[in-house]
N, C-alpha and C positions, 0 to 999 in steps of 0.2 A: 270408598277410599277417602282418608282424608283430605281437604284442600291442601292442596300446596303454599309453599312460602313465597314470601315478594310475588301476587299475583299482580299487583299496581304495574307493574315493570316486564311483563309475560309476553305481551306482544309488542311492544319497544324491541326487548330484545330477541325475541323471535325474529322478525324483521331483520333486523343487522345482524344475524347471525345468515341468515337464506340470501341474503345482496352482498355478504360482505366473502362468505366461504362458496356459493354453488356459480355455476353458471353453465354454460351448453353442454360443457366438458367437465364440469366437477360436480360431481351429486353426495350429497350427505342423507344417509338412515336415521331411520326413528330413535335408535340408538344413543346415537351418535348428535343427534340434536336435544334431545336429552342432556347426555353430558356439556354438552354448551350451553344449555341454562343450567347447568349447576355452577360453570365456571363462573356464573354474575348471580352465585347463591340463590338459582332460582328452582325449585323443586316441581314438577305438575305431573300427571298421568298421561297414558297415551292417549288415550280420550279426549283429553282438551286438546290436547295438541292436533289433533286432525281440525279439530273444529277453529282451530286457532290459526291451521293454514287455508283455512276455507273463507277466513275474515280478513286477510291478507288481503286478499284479490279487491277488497271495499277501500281500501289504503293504496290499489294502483298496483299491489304487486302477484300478480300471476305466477303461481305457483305449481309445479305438475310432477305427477308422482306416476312410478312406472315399477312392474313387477322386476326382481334381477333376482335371480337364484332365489327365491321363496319370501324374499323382502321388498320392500319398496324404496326406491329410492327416489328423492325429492330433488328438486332443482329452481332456479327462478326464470321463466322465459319470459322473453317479450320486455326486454328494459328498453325507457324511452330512448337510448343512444346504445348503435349499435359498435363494436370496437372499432372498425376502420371509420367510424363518422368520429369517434373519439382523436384518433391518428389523425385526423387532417385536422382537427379543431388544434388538437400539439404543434404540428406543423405551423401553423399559420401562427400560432401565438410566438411558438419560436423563433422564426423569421420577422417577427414585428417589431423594428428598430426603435419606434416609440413605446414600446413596453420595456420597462429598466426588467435588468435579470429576476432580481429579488421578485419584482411581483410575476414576473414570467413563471417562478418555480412556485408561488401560492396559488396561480392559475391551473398551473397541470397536476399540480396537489389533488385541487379540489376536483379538477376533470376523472381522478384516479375513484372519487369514491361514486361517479355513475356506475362502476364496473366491478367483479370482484378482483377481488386481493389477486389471484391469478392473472386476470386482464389485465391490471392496472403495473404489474411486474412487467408485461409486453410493450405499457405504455413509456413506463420509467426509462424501459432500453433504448430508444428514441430522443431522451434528451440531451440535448449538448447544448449547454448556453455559456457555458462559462467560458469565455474569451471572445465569445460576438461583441461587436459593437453593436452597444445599447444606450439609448439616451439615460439622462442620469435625472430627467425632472421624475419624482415620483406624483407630484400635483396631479400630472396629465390625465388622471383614470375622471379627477373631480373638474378638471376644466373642461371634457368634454362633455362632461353634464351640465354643466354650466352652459355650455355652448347650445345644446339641445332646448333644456331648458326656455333659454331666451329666444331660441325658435320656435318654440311653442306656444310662448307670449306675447310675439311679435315685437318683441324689445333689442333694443342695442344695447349691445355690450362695451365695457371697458376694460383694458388688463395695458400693461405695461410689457414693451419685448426687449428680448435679449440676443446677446451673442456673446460665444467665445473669444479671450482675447488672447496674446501669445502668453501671458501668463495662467493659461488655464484656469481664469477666472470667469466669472459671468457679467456681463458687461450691456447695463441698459442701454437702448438706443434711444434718440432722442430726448438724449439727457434726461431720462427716469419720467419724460412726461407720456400720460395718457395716452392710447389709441381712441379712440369712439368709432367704433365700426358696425353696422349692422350685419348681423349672421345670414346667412340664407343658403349654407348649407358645407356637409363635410366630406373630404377628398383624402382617397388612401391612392395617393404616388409614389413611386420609386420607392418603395420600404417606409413611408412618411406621412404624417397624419396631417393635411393641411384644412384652414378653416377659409372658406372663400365668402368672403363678404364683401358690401358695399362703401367705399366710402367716398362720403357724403363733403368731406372739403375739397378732396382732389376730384370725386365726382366719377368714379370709377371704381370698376372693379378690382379686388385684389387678393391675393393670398399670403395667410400667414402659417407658418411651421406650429403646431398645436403645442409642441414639446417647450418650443420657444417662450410661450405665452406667461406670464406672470401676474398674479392677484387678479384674476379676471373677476369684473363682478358686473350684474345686470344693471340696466341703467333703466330711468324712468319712461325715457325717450323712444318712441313707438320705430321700428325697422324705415329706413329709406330705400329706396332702389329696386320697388317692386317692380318695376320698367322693366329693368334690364334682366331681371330674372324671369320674368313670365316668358319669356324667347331663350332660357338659359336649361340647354340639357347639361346637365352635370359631367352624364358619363361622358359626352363627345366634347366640354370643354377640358375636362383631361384628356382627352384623345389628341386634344390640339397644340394642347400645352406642357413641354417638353422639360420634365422636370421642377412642372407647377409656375415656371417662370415666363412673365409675360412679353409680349411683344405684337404688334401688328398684327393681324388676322390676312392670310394671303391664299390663294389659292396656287399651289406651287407645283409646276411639272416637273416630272425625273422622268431622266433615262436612263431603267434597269437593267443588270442581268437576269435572264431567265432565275438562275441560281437563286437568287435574293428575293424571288416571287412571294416566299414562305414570311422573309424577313417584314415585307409590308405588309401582308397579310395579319401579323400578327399583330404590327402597328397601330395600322387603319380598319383593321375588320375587313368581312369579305365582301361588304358591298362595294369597295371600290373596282374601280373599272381599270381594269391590264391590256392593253390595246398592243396588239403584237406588231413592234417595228421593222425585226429583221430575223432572221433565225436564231439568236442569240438574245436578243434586247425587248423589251416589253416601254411603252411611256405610259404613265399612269399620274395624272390630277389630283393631289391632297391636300385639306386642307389644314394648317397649321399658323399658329404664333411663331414667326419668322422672331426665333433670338439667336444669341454664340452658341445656346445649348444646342437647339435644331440645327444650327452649322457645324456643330462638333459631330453628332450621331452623321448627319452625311457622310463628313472625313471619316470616319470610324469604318465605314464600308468600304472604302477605299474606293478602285477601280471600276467595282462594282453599280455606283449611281452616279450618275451627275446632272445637275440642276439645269432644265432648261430654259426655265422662265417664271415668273416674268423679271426684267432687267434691271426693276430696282432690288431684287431676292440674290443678283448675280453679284451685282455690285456689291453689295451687303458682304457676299461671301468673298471677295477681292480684297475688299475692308481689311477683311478678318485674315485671311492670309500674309497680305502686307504688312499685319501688326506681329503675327506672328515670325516674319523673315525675319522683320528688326528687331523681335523681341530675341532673338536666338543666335544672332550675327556675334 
């Protein structure tokens, strides 16, 4: 039999025809895959074509063929991402307040062509972005490379930050001048991409909103504050820090309700220790950055906790009630 036409282009499109039409649930015939290289004017024999799915599997894609009424029918099994690993990847992108909408919808785009056209139809019904609140830096995909980056170099970084003003403008702080901060590592809180670094004039640790961040660029100057991170678990400094926002490090008792066991559990993890006071109440030891935010989430539970010590944590929260009676009077 003659050779076929456009043989250059034969397994290109083979391939995207088998990942983009089959999957567990959709199978295409010899037939029928045929006619899809003729749609990309491509002509071959049946004969190549077996041998052409047999060369697939050397390209990553597994390929399995199964008897159905007197023919066989083809499919791709075994793709690196299975669809509910795809679903949570959506999920997660779509809940992420530092990804602006626009590029949220070029992410799930591209998550749609691990799967076929079928899956990726399951994936599409899943998204809702349009009306979330989403940050509006598009930088942030290259500042976090940037940030990585000079972690990897052991270099401090520079960038300029910002805030919104009442005129929904962007509004530098410290009159447009410089940060110089060293990196040493990155924090997903509260919906929020924080960069926690050292700096080296106040001499402490700090965090900045990633989205916030402006012309970040690396600086010559070799990282400071290897100190204070070599003792620095990441995950248990956001455990402590209430909104990424700092204050004191305290070790703070509550007196819970049973009820709310679940509530600090999910807090603090389960290693902490719930020591039973009365049939109802549990006191339990945590440690946290004592700020308004960690005295807001108290109030937030209401009846259910209250702070037993230590006295300068009580006072603190007296503070704060007292500002709030005159703020409201």
């Amino acid at each position: 039999m003659p050779k076929g036409t456009n043989q250059k282009f034969k397994l290109y499109r083979l391939a995207q025809i088998m990942l983009e039409r089959t999957d567990d649930d959709h199978y295409i015939t010899m037939p029928e895959i045929l006619t899809a290289l003729e749609e990309y004017e491509i002509t071959a024999d049946r004969k190549s074509i077996y041998n052409d799915l047999r060369d697939l599997e050397v390209l990553g894609i597994e390929v399995e063929g199964e008897p159905v009424g007197g023919r066989y029918h083809y499919h791709v099994v075994n793709r690196p991402f299975e669809l509910p690993e795809l679903k949570l990847l959506v999920d997660a992108i779509q809940s992420s307040k530092f990804i602006t909408e626009r590029k949220t919808n070029a992410l799930i785009k591209k998550l749609e062509k691990l799967v076929s056209r079928y899956e990726g139809m399951k994936l599409q019904r899943q998204v809702y972005v349009s009306g979330r609140i989403k940050t509006m830096n598009e930088s942030i995909y290259y500042t976090v490379d940037a940030i990585h980056n000079a972690i990897s170099e052991n270099r401090k970084i520079r960038f300029q930050y910002f805030q919104w003003n009442v005129k929904k403008e962007m509004e530098l702080r410290h009159d447009g001048a410089y940060y110089h901060i060293s990196p040493w590592g990155l924090s997903w809180d509260n919906e929020n991409y924080y960069l926690v670094g050292y700096d080296s004039a106040a001499g402490k640790i700090k965090h900045y909103r990633v989205d916030k961040m402006l012309h970040i660029q690396m600086s010559d100057e070799k990282r400071e504050g290897r100190e204070f991170f070599k003792k620095l678990d990441m995950a248990d400094y956001s455990k402590k820090s209430f909104g990424m926002f700092g204050g004191k490090e305290e070790k703070v008792k509550l007196l819970v309700e049973n009820r709310l066991a679940g509530v600090i559990i999910d807090r603090f993890g389960k290693d902490v220790m719930l020591i039973p006071a009365d049939e109802n109440h549990f006191t339990v030891h945590v440690d946290v950055r004592v700020s308004s935010q960690f005295l807001g989430w108290i109030i937030s539970l209401g009846e259910g906790v209250k702070i037993l010590g230590p006295d300068e944590v009580l006072n603190f929260l007296k503070e704060e009630i007292n500002r709030l009676v005159h703020q409201y009077q």
